[in-house]
DOZA-297138 format. One record per residue: residue in three letters; x, y, z of N, C-alpha, C in turn. Coordinates in steps of 0.02 Angstrom, whole numbers, padded with zeros to 5 digits, always signed. Layout:
N
AlaXYZXYZXYZ ...
# end
This chain:
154
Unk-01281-01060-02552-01212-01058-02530-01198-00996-02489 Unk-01232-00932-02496-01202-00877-02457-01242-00874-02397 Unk-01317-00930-02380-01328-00937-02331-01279-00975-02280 Unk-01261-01022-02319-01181-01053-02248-01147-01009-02261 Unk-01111-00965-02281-01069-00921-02286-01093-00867-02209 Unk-01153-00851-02234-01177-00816-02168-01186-00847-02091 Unk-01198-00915-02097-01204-00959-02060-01136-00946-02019 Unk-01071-00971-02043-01018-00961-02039-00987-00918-01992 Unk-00999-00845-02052-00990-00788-02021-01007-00780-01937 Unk-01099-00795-01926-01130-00780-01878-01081-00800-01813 Unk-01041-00890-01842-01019-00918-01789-00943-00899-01758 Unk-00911-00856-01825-00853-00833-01801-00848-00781-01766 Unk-00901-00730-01809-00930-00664-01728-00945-00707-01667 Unk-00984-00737-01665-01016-00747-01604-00938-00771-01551 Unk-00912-00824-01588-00849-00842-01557-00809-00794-01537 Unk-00779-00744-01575-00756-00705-01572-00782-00649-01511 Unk-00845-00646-01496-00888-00601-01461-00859-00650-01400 Unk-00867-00712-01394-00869-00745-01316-00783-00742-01292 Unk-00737-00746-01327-00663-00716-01333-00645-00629-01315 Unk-00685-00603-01319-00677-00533-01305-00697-00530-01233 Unk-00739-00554-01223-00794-00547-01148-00740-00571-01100 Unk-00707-00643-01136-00677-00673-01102-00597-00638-01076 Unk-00588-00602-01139-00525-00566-01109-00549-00494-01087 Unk-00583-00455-01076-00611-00413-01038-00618-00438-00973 Unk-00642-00495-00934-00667-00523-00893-00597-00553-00870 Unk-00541-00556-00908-00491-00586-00846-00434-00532-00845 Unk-00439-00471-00871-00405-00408-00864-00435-00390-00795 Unk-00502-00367-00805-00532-00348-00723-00517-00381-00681 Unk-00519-00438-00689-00488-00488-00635-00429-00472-00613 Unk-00354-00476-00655-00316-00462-00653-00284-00405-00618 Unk-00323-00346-00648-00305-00276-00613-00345-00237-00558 Unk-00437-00284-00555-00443-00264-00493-00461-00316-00442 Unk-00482-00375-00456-00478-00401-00412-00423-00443-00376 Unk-00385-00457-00431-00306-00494-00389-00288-00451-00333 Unk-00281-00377-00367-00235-00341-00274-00270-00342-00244 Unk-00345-00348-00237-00384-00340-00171-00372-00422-00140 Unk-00351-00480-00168-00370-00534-00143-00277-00553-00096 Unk-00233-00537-00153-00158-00528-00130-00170-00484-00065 Unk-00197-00412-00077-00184-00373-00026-00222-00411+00039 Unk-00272-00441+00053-00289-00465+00101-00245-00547+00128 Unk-00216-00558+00062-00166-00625+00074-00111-00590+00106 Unk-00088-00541+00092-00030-00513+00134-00035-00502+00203 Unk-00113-00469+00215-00151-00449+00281-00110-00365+00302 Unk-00091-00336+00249-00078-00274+00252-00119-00241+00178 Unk-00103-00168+00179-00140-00132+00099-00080-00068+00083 Unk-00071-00094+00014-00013-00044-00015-00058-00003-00013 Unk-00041+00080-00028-00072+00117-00039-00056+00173-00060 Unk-00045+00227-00119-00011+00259-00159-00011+00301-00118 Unk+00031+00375-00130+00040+00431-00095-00036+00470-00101 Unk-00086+00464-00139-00132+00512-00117-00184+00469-00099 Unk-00179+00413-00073-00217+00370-00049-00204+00382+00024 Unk-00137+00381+00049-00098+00406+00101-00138+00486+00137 Unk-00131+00537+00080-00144+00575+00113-00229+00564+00111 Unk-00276+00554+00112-00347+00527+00127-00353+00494+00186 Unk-00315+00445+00202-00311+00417+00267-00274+00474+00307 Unk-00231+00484+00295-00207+00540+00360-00262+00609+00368 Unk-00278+00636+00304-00343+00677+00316-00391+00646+00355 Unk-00423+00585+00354-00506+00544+00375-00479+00531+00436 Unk-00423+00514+00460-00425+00469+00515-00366+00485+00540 Unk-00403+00561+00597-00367+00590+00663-00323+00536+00712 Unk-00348+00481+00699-00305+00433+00750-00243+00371+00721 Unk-00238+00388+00651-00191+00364+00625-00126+00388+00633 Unk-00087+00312+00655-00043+00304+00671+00014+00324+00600 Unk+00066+00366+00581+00112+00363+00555+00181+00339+00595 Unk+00199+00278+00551+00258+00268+00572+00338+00259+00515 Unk+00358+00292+00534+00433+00308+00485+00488+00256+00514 Unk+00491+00198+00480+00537+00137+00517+00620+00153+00460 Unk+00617+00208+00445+00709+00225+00418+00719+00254+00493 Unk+00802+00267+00490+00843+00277+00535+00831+00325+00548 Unk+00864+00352+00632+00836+00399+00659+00879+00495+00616 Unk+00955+00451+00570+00961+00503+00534+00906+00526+00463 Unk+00879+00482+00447+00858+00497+00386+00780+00532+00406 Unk+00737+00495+00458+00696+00544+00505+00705+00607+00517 Unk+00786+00641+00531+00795+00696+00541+00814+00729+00481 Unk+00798+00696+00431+00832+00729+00357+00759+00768+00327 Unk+00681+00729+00382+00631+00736+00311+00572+00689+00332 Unk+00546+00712+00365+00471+00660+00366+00400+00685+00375 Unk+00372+00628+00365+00299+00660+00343+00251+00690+00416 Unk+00220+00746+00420+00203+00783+00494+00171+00736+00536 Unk+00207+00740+00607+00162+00686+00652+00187+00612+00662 Unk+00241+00588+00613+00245+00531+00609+00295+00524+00676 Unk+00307+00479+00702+00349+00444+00744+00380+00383+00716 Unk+00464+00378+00745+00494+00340+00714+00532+00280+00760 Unk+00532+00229+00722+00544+00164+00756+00592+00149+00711 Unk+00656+00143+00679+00669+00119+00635+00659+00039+00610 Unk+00682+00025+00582+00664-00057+00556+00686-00090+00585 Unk+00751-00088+00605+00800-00133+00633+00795-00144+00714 Unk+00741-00080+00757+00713-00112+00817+00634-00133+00804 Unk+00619-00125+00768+00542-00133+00780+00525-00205+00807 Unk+00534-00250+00779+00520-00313+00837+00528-00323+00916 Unk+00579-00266+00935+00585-00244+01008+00555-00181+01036 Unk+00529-00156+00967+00469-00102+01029+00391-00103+00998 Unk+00365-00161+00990+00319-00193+00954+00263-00192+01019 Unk+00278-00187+01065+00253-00169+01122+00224-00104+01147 Unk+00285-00061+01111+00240+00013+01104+00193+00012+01069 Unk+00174-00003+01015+00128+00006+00952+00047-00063+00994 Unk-00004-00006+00975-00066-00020+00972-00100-00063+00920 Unk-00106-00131+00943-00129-00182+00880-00193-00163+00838 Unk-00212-00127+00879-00290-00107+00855-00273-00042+00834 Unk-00220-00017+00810-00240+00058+00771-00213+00050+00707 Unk-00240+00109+00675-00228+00083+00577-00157+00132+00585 Unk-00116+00097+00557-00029+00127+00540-00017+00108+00478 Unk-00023+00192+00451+00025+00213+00401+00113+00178+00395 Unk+00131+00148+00376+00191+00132+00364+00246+00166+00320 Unk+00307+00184+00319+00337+00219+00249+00422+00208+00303 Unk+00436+00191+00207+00514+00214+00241+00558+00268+00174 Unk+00607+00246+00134+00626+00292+00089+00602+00273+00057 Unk+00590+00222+00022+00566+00200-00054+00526+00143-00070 Unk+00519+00096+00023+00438+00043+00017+00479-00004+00021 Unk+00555-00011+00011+00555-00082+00037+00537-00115+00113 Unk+00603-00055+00148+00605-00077+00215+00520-00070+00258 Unk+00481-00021+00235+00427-00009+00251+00361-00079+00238 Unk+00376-00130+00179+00340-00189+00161+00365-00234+00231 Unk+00424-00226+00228+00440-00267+00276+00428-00280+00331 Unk+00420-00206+00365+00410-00184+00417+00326-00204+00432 Unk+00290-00185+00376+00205-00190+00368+00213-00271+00365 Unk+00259-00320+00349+00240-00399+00360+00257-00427+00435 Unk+00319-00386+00481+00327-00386+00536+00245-00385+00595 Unk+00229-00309+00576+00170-00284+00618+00104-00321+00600 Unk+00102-00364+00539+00056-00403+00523+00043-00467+00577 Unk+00120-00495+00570+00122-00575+00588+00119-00582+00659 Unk+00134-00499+00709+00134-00491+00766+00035-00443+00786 Unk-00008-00473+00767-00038-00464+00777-00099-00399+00729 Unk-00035-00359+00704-00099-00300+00690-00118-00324+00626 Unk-00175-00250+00623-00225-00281+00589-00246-00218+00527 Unk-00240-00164+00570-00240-00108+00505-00185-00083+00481 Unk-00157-00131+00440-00091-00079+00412-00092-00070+00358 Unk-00077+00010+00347-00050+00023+00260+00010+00055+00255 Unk+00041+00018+00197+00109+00027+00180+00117+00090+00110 Unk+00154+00133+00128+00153+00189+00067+00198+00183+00008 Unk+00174+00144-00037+00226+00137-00101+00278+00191-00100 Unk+00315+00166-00129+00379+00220-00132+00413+00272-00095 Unk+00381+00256-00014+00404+00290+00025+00405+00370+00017 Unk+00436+00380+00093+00459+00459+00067+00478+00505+00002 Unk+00502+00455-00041+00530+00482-00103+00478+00519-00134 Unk+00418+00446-00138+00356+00466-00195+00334+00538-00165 Unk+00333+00529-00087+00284+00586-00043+00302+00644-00073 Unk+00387+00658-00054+00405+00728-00090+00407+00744-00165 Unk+00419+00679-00207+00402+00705-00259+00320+00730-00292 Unk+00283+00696-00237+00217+00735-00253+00194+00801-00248 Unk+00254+00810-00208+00246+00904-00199+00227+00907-00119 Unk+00209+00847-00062+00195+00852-00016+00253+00866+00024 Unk+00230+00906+00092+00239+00935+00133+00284+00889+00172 Unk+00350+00914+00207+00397+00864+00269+00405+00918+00340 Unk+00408+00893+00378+00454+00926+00436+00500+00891+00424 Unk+00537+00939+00468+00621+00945+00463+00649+00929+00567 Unk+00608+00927+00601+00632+00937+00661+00650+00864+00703 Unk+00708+00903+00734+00744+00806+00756+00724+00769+00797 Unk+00726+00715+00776+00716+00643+00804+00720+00632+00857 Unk+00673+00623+00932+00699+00600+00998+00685+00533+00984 Unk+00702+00466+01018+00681+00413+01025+00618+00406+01041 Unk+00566+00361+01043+00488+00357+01060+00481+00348+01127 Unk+00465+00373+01146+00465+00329+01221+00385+00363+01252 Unk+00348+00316+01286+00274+00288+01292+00272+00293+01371 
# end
C-alpha cells in the first residue's frame, strides 16, 4: 500500500512540476515577449527614460522631437530637441526624414504615443516614444535647456 501511496505522490510532483514550468513559461511570455511582439504591432518602441538617454548617447544622428506646444518647449526640454507640436505635425511631416530614428516625448507620453502612431502610419520607421515624457526625464534628475522656441524651418 505505501508503494501506491508513492506511486501517487510521484504523479502529483510530477504534475505539479509540469504546472510550474507551465506558469514560468507564460509569465516570460507575458513580460518579455508580448512587448516585443505589441511593440513591433504598433511599428513604434516605448522606451523608458534611461533607455532614452542610450539612444541619444549611441546615436549622434538621432532625431529628438518635442511635439508639446511651442510654450511648454520654452518652459523645458530635453538638449537638441526640435519642436513640432502635435497639433501640426501631419502638416510638417514633410520636414521630418522617414529614414531617421526619432526620439519622440511630449509631457507625460500621451500626446507623444500619438504622435509616434502618426509618424508610423506616414511612413517612418525608427521611432521611439519616451514613456512619461518630460516629466519622467526631469524627475530622473536629467538635464533641460531652457532657451526659446523658434519655429523649425528646413
Amino acid at each position: 500500500m505505501s508503494e501506491g501511496l508513492f506511486l501517487k505522490q510521484r504523479r502529483v510532483v510530477a504534475v505539479l512540476s509540469v504546472v510550474i514550468i507551465v506558469l514560468v513559461l507564460s509569465a516570460y511570455y507575458f513580460y518579455v515577449w508580448l512587448p516585443d511582439i505589441q511593440s513591433s504591432k504598433k511599428g513604434y518602441q516605448d522606451v523608458t527614460v534611461e533607455q532614452a538617454k542610450g539612444l541619444i548617447n549611441t546615436n549622434p544622428e538621432l532625431m529628438i522631437l518635442d511635439v508639446r506646444t511651442y510654450s511648454e518647449f520654452d518652459s523645458g526640454h530635453i538638449k537638441d530637441a526640435i519642436c513640432i507640436p502635435f497639433d501640426t505635425l501631419q502638416q510638417n511631416l514633410s520636414k521630418l526624414n522617414p529614414q531617421s530614428k526619432i526620439l519622440v516625448y511630449c509631457a507625460k507620453g500621451a500626446r507623444s504615443s500619438q504622435a509616434a502612431k502618426v509618424l508610423v502610419n506616414n511612413g517612418f520607421q525608427h521611432i521611439y516614444n519616451l514613456l512619461g515624457g518630460i516629466e519622467a526625464w526631469t524627475q530622473s534628475g536629467n538635464p533641460i535647456d531652457w532657451c526659446h522656441c523658434q519655429p523649425i524651418e528646413y
